[in-house]
C-alpha positions as CSV (number, residue, x, y, z in Angstrom):
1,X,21.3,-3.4,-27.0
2,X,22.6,-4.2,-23.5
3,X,20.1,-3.6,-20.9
4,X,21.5,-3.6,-16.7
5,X,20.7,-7.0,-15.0
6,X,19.6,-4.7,-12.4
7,X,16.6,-3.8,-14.7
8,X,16.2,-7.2,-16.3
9,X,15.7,-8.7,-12.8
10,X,12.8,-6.4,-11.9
11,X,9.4,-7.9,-12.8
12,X,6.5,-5.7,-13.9
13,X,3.7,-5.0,-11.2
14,X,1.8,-7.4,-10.9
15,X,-1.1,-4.9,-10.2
16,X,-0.7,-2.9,-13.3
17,X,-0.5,-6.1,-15.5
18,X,-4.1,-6.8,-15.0
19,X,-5.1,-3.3,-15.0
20,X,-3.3,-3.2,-18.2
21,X,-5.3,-6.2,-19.9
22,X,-8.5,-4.9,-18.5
23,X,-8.1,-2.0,-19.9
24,X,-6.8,-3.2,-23.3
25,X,-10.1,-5.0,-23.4
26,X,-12.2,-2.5,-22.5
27,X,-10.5,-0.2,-25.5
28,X,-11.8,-3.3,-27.8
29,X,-15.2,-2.9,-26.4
30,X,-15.6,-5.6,-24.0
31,X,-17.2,-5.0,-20.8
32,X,-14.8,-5.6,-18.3
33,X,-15.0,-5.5,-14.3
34,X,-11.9,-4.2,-13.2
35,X,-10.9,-5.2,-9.2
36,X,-7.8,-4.5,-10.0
37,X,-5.9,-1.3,-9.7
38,X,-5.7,-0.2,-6.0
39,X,-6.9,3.6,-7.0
40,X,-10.2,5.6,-5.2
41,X,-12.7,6.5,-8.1
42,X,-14.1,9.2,-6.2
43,X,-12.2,12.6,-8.1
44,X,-9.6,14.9,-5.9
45,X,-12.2,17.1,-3.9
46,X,-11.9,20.8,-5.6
47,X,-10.6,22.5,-2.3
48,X,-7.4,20.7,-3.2
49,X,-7.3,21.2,-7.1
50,X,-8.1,25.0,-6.4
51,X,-4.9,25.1,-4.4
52,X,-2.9,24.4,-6.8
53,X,-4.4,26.2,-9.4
54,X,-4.4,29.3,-7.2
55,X,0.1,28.0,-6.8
56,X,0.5,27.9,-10.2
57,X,-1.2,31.1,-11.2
58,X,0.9,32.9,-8.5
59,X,3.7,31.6,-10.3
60,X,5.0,28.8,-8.0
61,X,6.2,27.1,-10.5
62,X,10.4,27.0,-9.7
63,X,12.6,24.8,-7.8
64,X,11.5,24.2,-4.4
65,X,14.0,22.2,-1.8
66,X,14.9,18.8,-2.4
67,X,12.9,17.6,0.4
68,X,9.7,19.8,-0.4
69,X,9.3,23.3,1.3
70,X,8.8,24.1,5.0
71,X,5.8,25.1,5.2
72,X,4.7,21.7,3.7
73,X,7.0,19.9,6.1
74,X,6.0,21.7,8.6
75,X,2.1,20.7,8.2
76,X,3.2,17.1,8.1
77,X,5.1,17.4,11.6
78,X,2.1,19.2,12.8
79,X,-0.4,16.5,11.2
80,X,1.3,14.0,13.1
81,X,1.6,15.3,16.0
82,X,-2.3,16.0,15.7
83,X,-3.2,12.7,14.9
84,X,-0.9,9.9,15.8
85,X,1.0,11.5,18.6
86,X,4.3,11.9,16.9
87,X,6.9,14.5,18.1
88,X,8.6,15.1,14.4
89,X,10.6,18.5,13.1
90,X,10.2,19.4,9.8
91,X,14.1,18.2,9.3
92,X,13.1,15.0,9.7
93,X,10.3,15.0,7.0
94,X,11.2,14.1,3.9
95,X,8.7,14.9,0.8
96,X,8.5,12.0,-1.9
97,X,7.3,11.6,-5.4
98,X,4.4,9.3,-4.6
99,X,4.7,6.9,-1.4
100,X,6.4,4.4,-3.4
101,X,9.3,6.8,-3.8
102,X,9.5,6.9,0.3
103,X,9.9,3.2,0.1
104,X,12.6,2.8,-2.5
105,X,14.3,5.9,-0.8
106,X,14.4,4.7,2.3
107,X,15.5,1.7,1.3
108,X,18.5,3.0,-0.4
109,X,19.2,4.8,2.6
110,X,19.2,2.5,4.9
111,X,19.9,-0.6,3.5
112,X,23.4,-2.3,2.3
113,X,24.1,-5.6,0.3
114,X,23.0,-8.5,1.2
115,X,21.2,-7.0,4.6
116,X,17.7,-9.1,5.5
117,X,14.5,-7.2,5.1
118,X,11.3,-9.4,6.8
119,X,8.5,-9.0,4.5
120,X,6.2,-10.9,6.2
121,X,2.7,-12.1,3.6
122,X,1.1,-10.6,2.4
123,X,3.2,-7.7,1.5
124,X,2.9,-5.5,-1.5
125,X,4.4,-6.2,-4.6
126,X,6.8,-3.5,-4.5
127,X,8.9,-4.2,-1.3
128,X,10.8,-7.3,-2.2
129,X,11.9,-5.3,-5.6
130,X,13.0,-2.1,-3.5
131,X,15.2,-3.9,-1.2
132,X,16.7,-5.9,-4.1
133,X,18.1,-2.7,-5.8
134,X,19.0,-1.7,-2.8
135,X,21.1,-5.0,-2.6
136,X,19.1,-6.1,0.4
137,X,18.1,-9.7,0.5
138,X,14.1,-9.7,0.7
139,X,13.7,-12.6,3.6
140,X,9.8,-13.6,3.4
141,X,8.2,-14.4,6.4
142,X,4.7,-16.8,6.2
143,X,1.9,-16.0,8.2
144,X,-1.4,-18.0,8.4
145,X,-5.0,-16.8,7.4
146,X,-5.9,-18.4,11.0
147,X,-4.2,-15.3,12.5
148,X,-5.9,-13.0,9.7
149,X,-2.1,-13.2,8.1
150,X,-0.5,-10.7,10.7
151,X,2.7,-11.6,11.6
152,X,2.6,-13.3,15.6
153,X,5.8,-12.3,17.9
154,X,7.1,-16.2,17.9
155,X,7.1,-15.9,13.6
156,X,9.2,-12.5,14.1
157,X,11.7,-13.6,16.5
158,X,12.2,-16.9,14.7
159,X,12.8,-14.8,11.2
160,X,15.5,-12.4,13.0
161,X,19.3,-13.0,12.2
162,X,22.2,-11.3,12.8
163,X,21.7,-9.8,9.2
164,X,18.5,-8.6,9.8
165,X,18.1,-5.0,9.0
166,X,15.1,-3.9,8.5
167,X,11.1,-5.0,8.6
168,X,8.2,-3.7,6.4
169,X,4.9,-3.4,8.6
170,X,2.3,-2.3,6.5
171,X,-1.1,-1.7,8.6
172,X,-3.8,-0.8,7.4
173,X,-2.4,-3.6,4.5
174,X,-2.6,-4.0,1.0
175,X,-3.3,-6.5,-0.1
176,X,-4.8,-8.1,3.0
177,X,-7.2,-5.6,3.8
178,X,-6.3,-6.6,7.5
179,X,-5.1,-4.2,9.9
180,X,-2.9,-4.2,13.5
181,X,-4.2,-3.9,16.5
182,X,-2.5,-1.8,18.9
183,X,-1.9,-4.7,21.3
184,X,-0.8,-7.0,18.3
185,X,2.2,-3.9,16.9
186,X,3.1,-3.5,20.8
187,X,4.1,-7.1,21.2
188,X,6.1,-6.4,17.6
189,X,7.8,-3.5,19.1
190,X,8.3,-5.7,22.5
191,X,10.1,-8.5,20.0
192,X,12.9,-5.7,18.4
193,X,13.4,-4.0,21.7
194,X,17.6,-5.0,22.3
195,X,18.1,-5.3,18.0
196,X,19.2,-3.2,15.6
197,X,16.0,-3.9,13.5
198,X,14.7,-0.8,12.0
199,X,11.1,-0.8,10.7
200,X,9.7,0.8,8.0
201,X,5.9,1.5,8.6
202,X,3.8,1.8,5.8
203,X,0.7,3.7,6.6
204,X,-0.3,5.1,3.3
205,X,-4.3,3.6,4.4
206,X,-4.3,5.4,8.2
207,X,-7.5,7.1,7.4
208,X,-9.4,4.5,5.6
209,X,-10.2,1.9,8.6
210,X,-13.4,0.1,9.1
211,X,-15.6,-1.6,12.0
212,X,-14.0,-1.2,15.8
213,X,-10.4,-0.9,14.1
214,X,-7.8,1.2,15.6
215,X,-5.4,2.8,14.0
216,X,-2.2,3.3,16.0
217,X,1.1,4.9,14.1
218,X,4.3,2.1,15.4
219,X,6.8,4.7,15.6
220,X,4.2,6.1,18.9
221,X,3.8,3.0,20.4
222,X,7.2,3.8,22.5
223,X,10.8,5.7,22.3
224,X,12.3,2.3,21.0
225,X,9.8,2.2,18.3
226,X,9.9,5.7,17.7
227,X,14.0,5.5,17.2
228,X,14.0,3.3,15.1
229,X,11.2,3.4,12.7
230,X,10.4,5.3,9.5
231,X,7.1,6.4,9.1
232,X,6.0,6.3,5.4
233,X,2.4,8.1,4.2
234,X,1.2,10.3,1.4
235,X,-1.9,11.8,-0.2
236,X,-2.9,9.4,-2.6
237,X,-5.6,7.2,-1.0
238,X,-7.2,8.6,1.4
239,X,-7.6,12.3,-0.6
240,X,-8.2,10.2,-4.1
241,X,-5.1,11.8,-5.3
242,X,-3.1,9.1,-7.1
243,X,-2.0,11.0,-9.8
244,X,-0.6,13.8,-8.0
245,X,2.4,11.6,-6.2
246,X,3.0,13.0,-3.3
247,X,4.0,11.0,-0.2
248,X,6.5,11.4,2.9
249,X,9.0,9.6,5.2
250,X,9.2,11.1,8.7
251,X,12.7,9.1,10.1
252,X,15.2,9.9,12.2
253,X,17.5,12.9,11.8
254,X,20.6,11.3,10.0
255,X,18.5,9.2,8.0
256,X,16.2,12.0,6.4
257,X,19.8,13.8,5.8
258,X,20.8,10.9,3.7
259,X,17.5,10.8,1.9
260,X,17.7,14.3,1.0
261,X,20.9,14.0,-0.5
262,X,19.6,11.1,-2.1
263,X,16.3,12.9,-3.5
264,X,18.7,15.9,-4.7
265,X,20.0,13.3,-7.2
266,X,17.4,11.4,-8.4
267,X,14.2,13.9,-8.7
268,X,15.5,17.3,-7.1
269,X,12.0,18.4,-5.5
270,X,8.7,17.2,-5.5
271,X,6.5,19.0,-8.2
272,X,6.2,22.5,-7.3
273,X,2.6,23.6,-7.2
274,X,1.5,20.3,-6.0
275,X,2.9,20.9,-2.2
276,X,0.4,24.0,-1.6
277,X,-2.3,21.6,-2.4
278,X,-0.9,18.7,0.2
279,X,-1.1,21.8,2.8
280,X,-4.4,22.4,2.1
281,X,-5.2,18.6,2.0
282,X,-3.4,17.8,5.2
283,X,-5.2,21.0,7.1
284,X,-8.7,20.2,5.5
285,X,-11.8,20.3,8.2
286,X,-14.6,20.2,5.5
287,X,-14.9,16.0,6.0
288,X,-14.4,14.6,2.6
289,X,-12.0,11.9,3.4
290,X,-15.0,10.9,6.1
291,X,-17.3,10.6,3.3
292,X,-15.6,8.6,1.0
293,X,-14.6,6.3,4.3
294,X,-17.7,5.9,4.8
295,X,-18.5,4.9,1.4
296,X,-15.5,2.5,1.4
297,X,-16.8,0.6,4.1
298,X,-20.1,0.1,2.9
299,X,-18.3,-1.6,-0.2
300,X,-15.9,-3.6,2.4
301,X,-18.8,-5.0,4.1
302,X,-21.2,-5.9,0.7
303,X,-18.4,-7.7,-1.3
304,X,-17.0,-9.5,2.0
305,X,-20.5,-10.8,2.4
306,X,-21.3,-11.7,-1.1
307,X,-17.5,-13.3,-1.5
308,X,-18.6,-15.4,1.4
309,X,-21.8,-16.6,0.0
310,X,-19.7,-18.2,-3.0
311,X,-18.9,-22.2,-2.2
312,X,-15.1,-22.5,-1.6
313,X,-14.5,-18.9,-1.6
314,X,-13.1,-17.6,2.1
315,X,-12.6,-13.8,2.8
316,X,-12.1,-12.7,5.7
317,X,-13.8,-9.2,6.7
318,X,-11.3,-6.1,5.6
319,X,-11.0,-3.5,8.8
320,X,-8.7,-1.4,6.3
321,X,-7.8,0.0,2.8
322,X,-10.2,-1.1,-0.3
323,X,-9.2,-4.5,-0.3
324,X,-11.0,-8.3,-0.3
325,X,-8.4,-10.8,-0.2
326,X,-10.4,-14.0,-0.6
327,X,-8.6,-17.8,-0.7
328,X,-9.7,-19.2,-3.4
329,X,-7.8,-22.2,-3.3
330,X,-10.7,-24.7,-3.0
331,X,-11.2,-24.3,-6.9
332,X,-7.4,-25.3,-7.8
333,X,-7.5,-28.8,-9.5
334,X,-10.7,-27.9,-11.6
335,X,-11.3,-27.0,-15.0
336,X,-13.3,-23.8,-16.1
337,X,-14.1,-23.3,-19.2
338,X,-11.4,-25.7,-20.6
339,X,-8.5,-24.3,-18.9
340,X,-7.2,-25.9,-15.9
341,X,-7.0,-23.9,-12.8
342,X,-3.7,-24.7,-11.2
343,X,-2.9,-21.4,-8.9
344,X,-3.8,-17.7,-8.6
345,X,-2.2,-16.6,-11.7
346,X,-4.2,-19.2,-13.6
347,X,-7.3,-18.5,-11.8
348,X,-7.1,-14.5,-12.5
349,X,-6.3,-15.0,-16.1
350,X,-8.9,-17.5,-16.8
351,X,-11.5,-15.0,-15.2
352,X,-10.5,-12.6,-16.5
353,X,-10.7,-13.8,-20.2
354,X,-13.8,-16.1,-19.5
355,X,-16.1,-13.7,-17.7
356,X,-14.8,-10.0,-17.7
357,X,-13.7,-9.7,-14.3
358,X,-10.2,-8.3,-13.2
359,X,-8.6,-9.6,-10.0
360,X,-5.1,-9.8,-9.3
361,X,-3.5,-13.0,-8.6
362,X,-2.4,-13.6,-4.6
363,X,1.3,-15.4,-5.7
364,X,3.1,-11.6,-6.3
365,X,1.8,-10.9,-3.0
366,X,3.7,-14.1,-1.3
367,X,0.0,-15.9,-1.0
368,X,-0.9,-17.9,-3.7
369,X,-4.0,-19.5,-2.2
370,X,-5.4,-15.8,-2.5
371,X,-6.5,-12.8,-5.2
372,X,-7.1,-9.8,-4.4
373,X,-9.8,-7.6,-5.3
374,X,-10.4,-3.8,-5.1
375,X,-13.7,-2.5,-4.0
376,X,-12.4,1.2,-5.5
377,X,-15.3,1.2,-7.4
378,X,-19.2,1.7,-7.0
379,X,-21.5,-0.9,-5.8
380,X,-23.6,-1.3,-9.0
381,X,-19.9,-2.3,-10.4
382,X,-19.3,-4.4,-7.4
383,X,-22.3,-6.4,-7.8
384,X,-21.8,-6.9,-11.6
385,X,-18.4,-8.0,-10.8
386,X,-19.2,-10.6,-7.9
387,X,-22.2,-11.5,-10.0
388,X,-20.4,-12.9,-12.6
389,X,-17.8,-14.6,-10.4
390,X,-20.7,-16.3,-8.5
391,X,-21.8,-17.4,-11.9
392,X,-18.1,-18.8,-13.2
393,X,-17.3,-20.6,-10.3
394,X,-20.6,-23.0,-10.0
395,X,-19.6,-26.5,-10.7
């Protein structure tokens, strides 16, 4: 049977692979702590599952526009303007399947073969794999956990060619846990003032910041920035609705035409009685995504602490998303349990099998010193987890 090298040359998610065995042993009875999947375990509040209960029952259940209805995209331009000082119309929203889709889709819109895309690391598994089927050339640019792995103004301008078409910011990030400082994205913008650099901004973990972090959106930072950046977000983190996919790209005029030509093709709409819901999500006042913010940061702070209280383990403190990203590369060289601990993807599987705990290896992410751990989970699960690490890892 011939398969596309198109498909052959994508690699499965690195993310889901762990998830995968966790939960494979978990079905055999084992008990397993899972960091792994990047999911909230808090439930979709019932506000937003009664909307689209009440959608479907009034039978809005049909077609909608490829790019979702207006009065959806018309609450995003309205959220944005609200709350990150973004002057979009709702032409220039496009609705997605999931924020994943509003990165391969803009991709495909934007990019051509053999066009440079700056991933700088740590970057999420899924970036370098969009822009290579959208024939883009992923161009990885290394940062330094001495500058909390954010990407400095010298490492941009030194990583920009005449090919260079786009960058991926991602702030709050995953899997860094790290977030931009508004003075830190201005001097980004400040670099790609005079290119034809486009940047796609990843802001899927706005809402869930921790500490004295700021969020700022890049595409407010000035018109420059604005012109030339996609904005990409969605539902699924910060209103613990993963399952529902639902995320957006607010972009320029011509190129949220050309994604919603392209969306026409590949999905037609996002699901019907689903967009109600993201209206009543987006306009929500009752403070839920407060509460589990507050939560999450609670968790941030705990597991940063106890990560750093483990000999050769250095995490630095997230400010953003539910993510430690500890390096662990003090331990490479030794041998646990008989296996020899070369790298991250050793170190995650041998933890994993040894004592029961779920990580997922830093290399996918383009840091291989590091592995990344979700705090998506309650404390008690948290401290069994670290608990068991603490107890691996002594010499």
């Amino acid at each position: 049977m011939k398969i596309s090298k198109r498909a052959l040359a994508v690699p499965p998610s690195a993310t889901m692979a762990v998830t995968s065995r966790a939960k494979q042993l978990k079905a055999e009875g084992v008990d397993v702590v899972s960091f792994g999947a990047g999911e909230p375990d808090f439930d979709t509040p019932d506000f937003i599952k009664s909307a689209a209960i009440e959608a479907m029952q009034a039978g809005k259940t049909k077609y909608t526009p490829a790019t979702g209805i207006i009065e959806l995209r018309t609450a995003i331009a309205e959220k944005l303007q609200r709350e990150n000082g973004l002057a979009y119309t709702p032409e220039q929203i496009v609705v997605n399947i999931g924020a994943k889709h509003s990165v391969y889709e803009s991709m495909q819109a934007v990019i051509d073969d053999g066009d440079e895309v700056l991933l700088p690391t740590p970057y999420w598994v899924t970036y370098p794999e969009a822009a290579k089927l959208a024939q883009g050339t992923p161009k990885v640019v290394e940062t330094s956990g001495a500058n909390g792995y954010k990407i400095t103004p010298d490492e941009l301008k030194a990583a920009i060619t005449d090919k260079t078409a786009l960058l991926v910011l991602n702030s709050p990030n995953n899997p860094g846990g790290f977030s931009y400082s508004p003075d830190e994205l201005s001097a980004i913008a400040k670099v790609l003032e005079g290119t034809d650099v486009m940047v796609l901004s990843d802001e899927i973990y706005e809402k869930l910041i921790y500490g004295d972090a700021e969020f700022v959106s890049f595409a407010s930072l000035s018109q420059d920035a604005y012109d030339r950046t996609l904005t990409i977000n969605g539902l699924s983190k910060a209103f613990a609705m993963t399952g529902w996919r639902l995320g957006y790209t607010a972009a320029p005029l011509e190129v949220a035409k050309a994604m919603g030509r392209l969306q026409s093709h590949m999905t037609q709409n996002p699901v019907s009685f689903t967009q109600p819901a993201a209206i009543t999500a987006l306009t929500d006042t009752s403070g839920a995504v407060e509460k589990m913010r507050v939560e999450f940061e609670k968790r941030a702070k705990y597991m940063a602490e106890r990560l750093n209280g483990i000999e050769g383990v250095n995490c630095p403190s997230p400010t953003g998303a539910f993510y430690c990203f500890p390096d662990v590369s003090a331990h490479y060289g030794r041998c646990i349990g008989d296996v020899k601990i070369d790298d991250s993807m050793s170190f995650a599987q041998a933890l994993l099998e040894q004592a029961m705990v779920a990580v997922v290896p830093g290399k996918p992410f383009g840091c291989g010193n590091n592995v990344r751990l979700s705090f998506a989970c309650s404390l008690e699960q948290i401290a069994k987890g670290l608990d068991r690490i603490e107890q691996w890892l002594k010499p």
